[in-house]
N, C-alpha and C positions, 0 to 999 in steps of 0.2 A: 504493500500500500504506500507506503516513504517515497518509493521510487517513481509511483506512477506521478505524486502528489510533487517530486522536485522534477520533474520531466520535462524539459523547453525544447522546442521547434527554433531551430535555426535553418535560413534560407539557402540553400543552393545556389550554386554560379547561375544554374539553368534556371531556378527560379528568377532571381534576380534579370536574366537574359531576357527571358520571355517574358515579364512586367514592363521591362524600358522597354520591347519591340511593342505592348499594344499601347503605353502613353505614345512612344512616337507617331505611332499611328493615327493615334486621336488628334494628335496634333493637326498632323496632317490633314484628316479630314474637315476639320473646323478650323483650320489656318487661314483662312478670309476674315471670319470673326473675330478671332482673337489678335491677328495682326494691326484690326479698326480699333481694339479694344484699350490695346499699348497705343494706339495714337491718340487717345483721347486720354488714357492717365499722362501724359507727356504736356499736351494741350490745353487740358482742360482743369484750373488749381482743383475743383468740388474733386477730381477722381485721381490726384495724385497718391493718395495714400494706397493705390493698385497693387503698385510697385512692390510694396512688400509683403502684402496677404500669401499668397502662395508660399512664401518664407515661412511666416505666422503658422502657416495650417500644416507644413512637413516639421517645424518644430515640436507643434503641439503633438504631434502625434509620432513624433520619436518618444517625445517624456511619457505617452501609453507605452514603449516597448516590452519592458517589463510585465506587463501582464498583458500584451500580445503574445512574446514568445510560451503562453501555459497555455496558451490555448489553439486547439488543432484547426486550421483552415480547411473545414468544411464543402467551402462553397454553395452558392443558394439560386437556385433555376427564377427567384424572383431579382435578383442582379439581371438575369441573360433579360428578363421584360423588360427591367430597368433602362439598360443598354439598348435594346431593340426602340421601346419610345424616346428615347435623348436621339438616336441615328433618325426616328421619324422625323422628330422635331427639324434635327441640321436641313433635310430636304424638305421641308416647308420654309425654312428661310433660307435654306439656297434657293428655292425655284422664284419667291417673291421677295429678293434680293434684300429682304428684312434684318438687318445684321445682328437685331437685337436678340430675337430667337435663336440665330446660330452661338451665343453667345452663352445663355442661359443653357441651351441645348447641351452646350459641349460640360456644364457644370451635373446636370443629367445624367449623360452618359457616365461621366466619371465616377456618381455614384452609384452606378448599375457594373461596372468593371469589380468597383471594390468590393463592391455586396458578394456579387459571382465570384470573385477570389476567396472571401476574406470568411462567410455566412454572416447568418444571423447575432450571434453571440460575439466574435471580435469586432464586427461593424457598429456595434452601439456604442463600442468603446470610441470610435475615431468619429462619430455621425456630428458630433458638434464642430469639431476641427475642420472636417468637409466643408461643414455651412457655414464657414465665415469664406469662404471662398465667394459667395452670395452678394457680399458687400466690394467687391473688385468689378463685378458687372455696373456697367452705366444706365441710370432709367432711360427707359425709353425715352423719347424727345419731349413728346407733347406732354407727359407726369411732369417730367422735369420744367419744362416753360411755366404750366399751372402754378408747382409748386412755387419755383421761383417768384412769380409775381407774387400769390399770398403772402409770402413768408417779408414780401420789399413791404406790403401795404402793412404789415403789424409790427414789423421794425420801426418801422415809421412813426406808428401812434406812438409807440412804449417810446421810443427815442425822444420824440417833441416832448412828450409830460414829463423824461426825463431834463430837460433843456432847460424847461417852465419851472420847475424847482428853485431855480437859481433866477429866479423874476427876472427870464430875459424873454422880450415879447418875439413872439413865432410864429408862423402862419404855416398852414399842412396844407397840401392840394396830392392829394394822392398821395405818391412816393417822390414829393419835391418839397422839401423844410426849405422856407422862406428868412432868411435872417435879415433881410432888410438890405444890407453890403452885400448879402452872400446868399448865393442858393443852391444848396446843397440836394443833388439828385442821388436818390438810394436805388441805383443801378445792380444788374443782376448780380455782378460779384460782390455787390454789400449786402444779399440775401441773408446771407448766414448758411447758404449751401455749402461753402467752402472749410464751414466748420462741425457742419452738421454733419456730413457724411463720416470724415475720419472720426468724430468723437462717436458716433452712435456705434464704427465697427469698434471702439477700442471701449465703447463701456459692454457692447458685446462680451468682448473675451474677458475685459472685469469681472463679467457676471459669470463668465464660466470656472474662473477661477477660484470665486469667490465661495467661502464653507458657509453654507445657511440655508432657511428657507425658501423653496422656489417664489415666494413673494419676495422674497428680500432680494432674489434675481432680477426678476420682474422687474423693482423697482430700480436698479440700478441702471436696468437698460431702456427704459424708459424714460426718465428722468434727462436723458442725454437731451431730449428736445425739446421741452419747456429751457431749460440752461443754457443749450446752444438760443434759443432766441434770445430771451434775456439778456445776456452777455452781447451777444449782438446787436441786440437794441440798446444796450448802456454803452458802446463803443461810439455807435454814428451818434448817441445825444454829449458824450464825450466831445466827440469832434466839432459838435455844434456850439458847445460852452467854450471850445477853445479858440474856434472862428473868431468868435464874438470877442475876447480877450485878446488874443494873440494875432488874428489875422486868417488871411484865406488858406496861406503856406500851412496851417494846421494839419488841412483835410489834403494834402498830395505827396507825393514823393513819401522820402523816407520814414517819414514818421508815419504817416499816415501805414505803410507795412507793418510799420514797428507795433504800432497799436494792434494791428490783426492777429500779430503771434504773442503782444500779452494776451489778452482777450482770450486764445485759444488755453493759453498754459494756465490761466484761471478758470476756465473752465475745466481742464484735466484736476486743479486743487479743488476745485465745489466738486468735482467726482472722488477724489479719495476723502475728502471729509466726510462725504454721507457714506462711503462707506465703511466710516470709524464709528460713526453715529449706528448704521444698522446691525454691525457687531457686538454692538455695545446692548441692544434690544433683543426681548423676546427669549422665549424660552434655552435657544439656542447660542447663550451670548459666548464671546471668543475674545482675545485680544486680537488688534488687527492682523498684527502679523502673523498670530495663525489662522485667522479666518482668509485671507490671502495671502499667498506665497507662491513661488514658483517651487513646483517640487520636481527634483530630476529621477530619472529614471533609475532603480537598483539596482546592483552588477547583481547579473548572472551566480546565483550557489557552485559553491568550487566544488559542490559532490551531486551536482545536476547531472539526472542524465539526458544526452543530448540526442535529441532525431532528427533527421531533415525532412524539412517540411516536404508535403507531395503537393503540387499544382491539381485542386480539384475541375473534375469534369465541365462542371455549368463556367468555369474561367475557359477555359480550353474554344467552348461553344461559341463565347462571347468573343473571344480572339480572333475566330472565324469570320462572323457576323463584320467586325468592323474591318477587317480585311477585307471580307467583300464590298464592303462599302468604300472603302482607302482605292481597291482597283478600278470601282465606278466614278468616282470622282475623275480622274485618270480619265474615264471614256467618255463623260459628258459634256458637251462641246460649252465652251464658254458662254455665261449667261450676260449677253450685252443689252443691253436698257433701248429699248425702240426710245426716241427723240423724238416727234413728229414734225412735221415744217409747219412753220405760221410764222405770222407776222410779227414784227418788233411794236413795242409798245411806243416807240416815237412814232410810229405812224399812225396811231391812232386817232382820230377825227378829233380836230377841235371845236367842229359846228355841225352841228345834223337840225333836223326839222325842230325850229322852237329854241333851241340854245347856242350858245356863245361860251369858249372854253378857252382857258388860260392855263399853263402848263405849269405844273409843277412838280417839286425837289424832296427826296429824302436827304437828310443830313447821311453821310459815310458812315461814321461810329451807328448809324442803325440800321444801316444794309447791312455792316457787317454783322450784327449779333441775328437778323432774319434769315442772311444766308438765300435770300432769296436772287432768282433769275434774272429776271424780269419785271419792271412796275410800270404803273401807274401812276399819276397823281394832280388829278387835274381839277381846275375848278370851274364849274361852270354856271349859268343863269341865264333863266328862264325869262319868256316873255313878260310873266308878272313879276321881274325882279327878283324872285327868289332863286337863292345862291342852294345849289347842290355839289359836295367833294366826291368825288370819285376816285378811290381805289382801289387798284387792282395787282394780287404781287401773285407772281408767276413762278412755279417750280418745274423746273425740267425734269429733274428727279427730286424723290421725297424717301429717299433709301437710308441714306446716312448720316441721319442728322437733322436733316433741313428737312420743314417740312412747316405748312400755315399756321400762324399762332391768331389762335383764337380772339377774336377780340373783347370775351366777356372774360379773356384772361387780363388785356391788356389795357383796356378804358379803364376799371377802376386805379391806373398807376399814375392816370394825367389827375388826378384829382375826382374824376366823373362817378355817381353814382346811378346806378341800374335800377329805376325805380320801376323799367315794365320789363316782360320778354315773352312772347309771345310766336307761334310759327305764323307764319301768314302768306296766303295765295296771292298772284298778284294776276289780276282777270286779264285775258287776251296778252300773254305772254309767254312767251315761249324760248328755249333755247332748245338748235338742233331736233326740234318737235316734242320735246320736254318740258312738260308744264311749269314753270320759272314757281317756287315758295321759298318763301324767304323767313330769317330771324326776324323778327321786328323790335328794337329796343328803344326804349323813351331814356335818354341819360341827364341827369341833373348836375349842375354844381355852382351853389349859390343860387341866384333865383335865373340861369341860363337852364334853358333845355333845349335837348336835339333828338331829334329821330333818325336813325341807326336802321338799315337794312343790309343785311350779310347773309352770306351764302359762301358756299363752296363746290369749286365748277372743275368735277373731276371726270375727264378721260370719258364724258357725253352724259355723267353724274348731274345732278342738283341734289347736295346733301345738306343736311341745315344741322344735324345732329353731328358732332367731334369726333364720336368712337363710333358710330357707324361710318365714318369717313376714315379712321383707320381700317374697320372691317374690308372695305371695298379699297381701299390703296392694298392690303395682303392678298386681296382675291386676284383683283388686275396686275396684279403683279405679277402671278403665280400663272394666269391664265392668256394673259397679252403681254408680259414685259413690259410693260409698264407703268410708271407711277408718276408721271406730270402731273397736274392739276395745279390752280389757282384760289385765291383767296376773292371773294367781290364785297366791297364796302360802302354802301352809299349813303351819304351825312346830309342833314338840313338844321339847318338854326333857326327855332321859332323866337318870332317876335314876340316881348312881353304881350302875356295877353291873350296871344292867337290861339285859335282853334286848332287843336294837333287835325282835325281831319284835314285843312290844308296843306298841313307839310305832308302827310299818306298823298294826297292829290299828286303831291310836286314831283314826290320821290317815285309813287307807280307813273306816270307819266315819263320821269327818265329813263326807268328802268324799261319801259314798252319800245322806248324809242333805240336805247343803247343794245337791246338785248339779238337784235338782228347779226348787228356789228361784232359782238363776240366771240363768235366762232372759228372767226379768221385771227383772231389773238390766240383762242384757249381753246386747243385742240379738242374733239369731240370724239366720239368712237370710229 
C-alpha cells in the first residue's frame, strides 16, 4: 500500500514529443488569430498585460506539479468533444473572417487537448490556471466601444463632484469637464479600460491564491471594478484640481503618464488591503501571509516509486483530429474579402430635389479611433430652411477591429441625452427594394433638442438592431465574403418651441429623396 501511495508518473521524451507536436499544431491552425491577437497587446495599452498571461498560466501550473505527478493521466473522450467544438468554432471564424472566434476558439481547443490528455481528476487541478488564459483574449469591438463610452460618461460625473469638493466651478457636457481656461475631454484611453482589464486578471489570480471563502473570492474579484472606476475617476478630477492650480501642462505629457501608473499601483494597494481586511473576517480568519502566499511545488520523495506516464487513447484521437484539420488548412484556398466597387463619398451630390448641401470635415484624431473607410458629412437645407446633417461612415471590411459604432453609444459622450428611441418606418422609401426603418431618437441637452434617425446599411441589409447587425456581418461573411456595410445618421435641430412632427416631416422627406442615391455609395447584394 506505501508504494502505490509514494508512486509518481514522470513524462517520457515521447510524451513530452508528442504534446509540443499537437500545441504546434494548434498553433498553426489558429495562427491568423493569435498573430491579430499579439498585434493588438503591442497596440493597444487596455490589452498589454497579454504579454505575460501565458507565462502566468505555465507557472501556475508547474507549482500543481506535485500533485500532478500522483496522479495517473487517464484521459477523457469529453476533451476529444472539447477539441472537436474549439476546431468547429476556428472554421466559423475562419470562413467569416471573425478573428475574435478564432481567438476564443483556439482557448477551446486547448482545453479539450488537456482534458483528453490529462482526465477528469488532474484537469481540475490546472482548470483555473487555463482560465486566466481568458483574460489575454480582446473583447470583441462593439462590447468594447459600449463599454468604453459608459465607463468615459461615469468617470466623468464621479471626476466633476470630485473637482466640486475643492469649490472650483465646472461645467459637465457628457464626457467634456468644462474648466473655464480648460477643457478637459475624457477620451477612450481615460476610460479606465486600461486599468480595468490588467487589474481584474490580476485580482483574478489574487482570488485564486487566496485561502478562504468562495465569497471572500468573489469578492476580491469583483471588487476590481467598482476601484478600477473610482480611482479613475479620482485621477481625471485630480487633473482637473490641478489644471485649475497649476495650468493646462497638468493634464499632458509626463505627468499626466505618471499619474496613470500611481493610480494603477493604488489600486493594486486598495487590493491587498481588502484583502488583509477579509482575512482578518469570518469564521475562517488567517494572517495575511498565510491566507496568500505563493507556494512552490515539493521535491519529489527520495523512496518514490517512479513510472512513466502512458499517453492515453482519447489524446492520441485528439492528435489526429487537429492534424486533420492542421493539413486542411494547408488545402483551403485563401479566404480574401470581396471589396465591391462604388463610389467615393466626394462625389456624392450636394443638391438633389429641395436641398442645398455644404460639405463637410471629420477632425483626424476621430477617423483614427473609427477606423473607418469612407464618410460623409455634409450639411444641408431645405426649402423651409431647415438645416439636416448627414452622415454616413463606410467600412470596407468590419473583420478586424473596425466596425460602426453605434451612436446611442456615442451621443451620450457630447453631453446629449436620449430622452426617446423608438424603430420607425419611413413610408415610400426604399433602399435597393428594401423597405428603409429607421432608429428614431429625440436627444436633449439643456433646453436644445434634435431628432436623430440611424440605421445600418449592410451588404442590401436595413438593420436598426446592433447584435443583429453583428448576426448578419458573421453570416455574410461566412456565406458571401463579405462584411462592408455602413453606418447612416441623419440630424435636425428643433427650434425652441417647435413641433417634433416637423423635424419627422424634414428628416422623412430627406431620407425619401437621399435614399435612391445610396446605392451607388453602399454596396447592396
Amino acid at each position: 500500500m506505501n508504494n502505490i501511495q509514494l508512486a509518481v508518473w514522470k513524462e517520457s521524451a515521447l510524451f513530452w514529443g508528442v504534446l509540443c507536436v499537437s500545441l504546434a499544431m494548434l498553433g498553426f491552425v489558429y495562427s491568423d488569430g493569435l498573430i491579430l491577437m499579439e498585434k493588438w497587446w503591442y497596440s493597444r495599452e487596455e490589452y498589454g498585460h497579454g504579454y505575460i498571461i501565458p507565462f502566468i498560466t505555465l507557472f501556475l501550473i508547474w507549482q500543481k506539479s506535485d500533485k500532478l505527478e500522483h496522479i495517473k493521466f487517464n484521459g477523457s473522450w469529453l476533451g476529444v468533444a472539447l477539441t472537436v467544438f474549439g476546431l468547429f468554432l476556428y472554421y466559423a471564424g475562419e470562413l467569416s473572417s471573425l478573428y475574435t472566434i478564432i481567438q476564443y476558439a483556439f482557448i477551446v481547443a486547448l482545453f479539450g487537448v488537456a482534458l483528453s490528455l490529462m482526465g477528469r481528476e488532474a484537469f481540475k487541478i490546472i482548470i483555473v490556471p487555463l482560465a486566466i488564459l481568458f483574460f489575454m483574449v480582446p473583447l470583441p469591438n462593439f462590447i468594447f466601444n459600449n463599454l468604453s463610452s459608459q465607463l468615459q460618461l461615469i468617470s466623468s460625473e464621479i471626476g466633476v463632484a470630485f473637482i466640486r469638493l475643492f469649490d472650483i466651478s465646472v461645467y459637465l457636457e457628457g464626457n467634456v469637464i468644462d474648466l473655464g481656461v480648460y477643457r478637459l475631454q475624457v477620451v477612450e484611453a481615460c476610460s479606465g479600460l486600461n486599468y480595468l482589464f490588467p487589474l481584474m486578471t490580476l485580482a483574478f489570480i489574487s482570488a485564486y491564491f487566496f485561502t478562504g471563502a468562495l465569497w471572500k473570492k468573489s469578492i476580491i474579484f469583483l471588487s476590481s471594478i467598482p476601484i478600477t472606476i473610482l480611482m479613475n475617476s479620482l485621477r481625471i478630477g485630480a487633473i482637473g484640481v490641478t489644471v485649475e492650480y497649476w495650468g493646462p501642462q497638468m493634464a499632458e505629457g509626463v505627468l499626466h503618464d505618471f499619474e496613470g501608473w500611481a493610480v494603477f499601483m493604488s489600486c493594486i494597494a486598495i487590493l491587498i488591503g481588502e484583502m488583509w481586511i477579509l482575512s482578518s473576517i469570518g469564521k475562517d480568519k488567517l494572517p495575511l501571509r498565510e491566507a496568500f502566499g505563493l507556494d512552490f511545488p515539493e521535491p519529489t520523495p527520495k523512496d518514490a516509486q517512479t513510472r512513466s506516464r502512458e499517453i492515453p487513447r482519447p489524446f492520441y484521437v485528439s492528435l489526429i483530429i487537429i492534424a486533420l484539420v492542421a493539413t486542411s488548412v494547408l488545402a483551403l484556398p485563401e479566404q480574401i474579402e470581396v471589396e465591391p466597387e462604388r463610389k467615393q463619398f466626394v462625389e456624392f451630390p450636394l443638391e438633389f430635389k429641395g436641398w442645398t448641401g455644404k460639405t463637410g470635415y471629420i477632425e483626424q484624431i476621430y477617423i483614427d479611433v473609427l477606423k473607418l473607410t469612407d464618410y460623409s458629412m455634409n450639411d444641408y437645407r431645405g426649402e423651409d430652411g431647415g438645416l439636416v446633417n448627414f452622415y454616413a461612415a463606410y467600412y470596407a471590411s468590419q473583420k478586424k477591429g473596425a466596425s460602426a459604432h453605434s451612436p446611442r453609444s456615442c451621443i451620450p459622450g457630447g453631453g446629449w441625452r436620449i430622452t426617446s428611441l423608438t424603430q420607425y418606418p419611413i413610408e415610400n422609401a426604399s433602399l435597393d427594394g428594401v423597405p428603409l426603418e429607421v432608429n428614431r431618437l429625440v436627444i436633449q441637452k439643456d433646453e436644445v433638442k434634435q431628432l436623430v434617425y440611424y440605421w445600418f446599411q449592410q451588404r442590401g441589409r436595413i438593420v436598426t438592431n446592433e447584435y443583429m447587425m453583428k448576426w448578419w456581418l458573421f453570416w455574410d461573411s461566412m456565406n458571401a465574403n463579405r462584411t462592408d456595410g455602413a453606418l447612416m445618421r441623419l440630424t435636425t435641430v428643433l427650434r425652441p418651441g417647435q413641433d417634433i412632427s416637423i423635424a419627422d416631416k424634414r428628416l422623412k422627406d430627406f431620407a425619401r429623396q437621399v435614399a435612391p442615391i445610396l446605392p451607388e455609395f453602399i454596396p447592396g447584394k
